[in-house]
C-alpha positions as MATLAB code, in Angstrom:
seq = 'XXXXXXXXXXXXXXXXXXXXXXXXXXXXXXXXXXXXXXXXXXXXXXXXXXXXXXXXXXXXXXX';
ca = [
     -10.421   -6.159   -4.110;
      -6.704   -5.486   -3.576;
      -4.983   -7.539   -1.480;
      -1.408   -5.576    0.166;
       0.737   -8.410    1.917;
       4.544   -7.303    2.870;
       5.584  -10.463    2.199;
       4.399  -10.542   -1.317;
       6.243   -6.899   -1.967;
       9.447   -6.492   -3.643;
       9.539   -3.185   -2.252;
       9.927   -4.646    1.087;
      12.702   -3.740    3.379;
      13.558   -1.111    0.923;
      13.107    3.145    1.204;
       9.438    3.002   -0.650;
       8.617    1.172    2.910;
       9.089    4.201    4.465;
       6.111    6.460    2.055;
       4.069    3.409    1.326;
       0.174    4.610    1.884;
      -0.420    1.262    3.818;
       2.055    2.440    6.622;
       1.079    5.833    5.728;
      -2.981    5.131    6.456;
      -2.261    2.143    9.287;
       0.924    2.282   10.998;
      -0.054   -1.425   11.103;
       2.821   -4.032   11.950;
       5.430   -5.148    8.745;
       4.226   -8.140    7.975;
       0.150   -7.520    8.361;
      -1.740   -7.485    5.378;
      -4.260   -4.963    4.122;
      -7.296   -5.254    2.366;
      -8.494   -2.424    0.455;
     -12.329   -3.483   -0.935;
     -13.203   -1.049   -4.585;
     -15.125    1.953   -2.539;
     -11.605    2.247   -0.459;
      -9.227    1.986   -3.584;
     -11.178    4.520   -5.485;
     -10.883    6.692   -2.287;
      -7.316    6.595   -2.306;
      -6.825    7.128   -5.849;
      -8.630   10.102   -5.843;
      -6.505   11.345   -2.899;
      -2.979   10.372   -4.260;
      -4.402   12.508   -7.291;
      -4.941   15.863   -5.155;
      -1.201   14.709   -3.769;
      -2.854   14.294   -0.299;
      -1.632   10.659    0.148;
       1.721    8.992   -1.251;
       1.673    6.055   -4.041;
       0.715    2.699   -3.829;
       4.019    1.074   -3.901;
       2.850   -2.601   -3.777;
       4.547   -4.993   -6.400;
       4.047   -8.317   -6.524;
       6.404  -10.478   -6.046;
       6.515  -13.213   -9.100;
       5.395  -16.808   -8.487;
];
């Protein structure tokens, strides 16, 4: 399971925000988080590989 928290991103606040797949897929609000169970990841892997969805630009913050 991947957890995608804005608050945990050091991409936050940043252009990537703009082409991340979680606003991309939710519109959802900035500081919701997403969780993305194994079926759904593999899903979205396989569509950022046939260039139908942007990256995953999640980073963990350290700590």
């Amino acid at each position: 399971m991947v957890t995608v928290e804005c608050d945990a991103c050091v991409m936050r606040r940043t252009e990537a925000c703009d082409d991340c797949v979680v606003t991309f897929l939710l519109g959802r609000e900035p500081d919701d988080a997403v969780v993305i169970d194994a079926d759904e990841a593999r899903a979205m892997r396989m569509l950022e590989e046939a260039g139908l969805l942007p990256s995953l630009r999640f980073q963990c913050r350290a700590g």
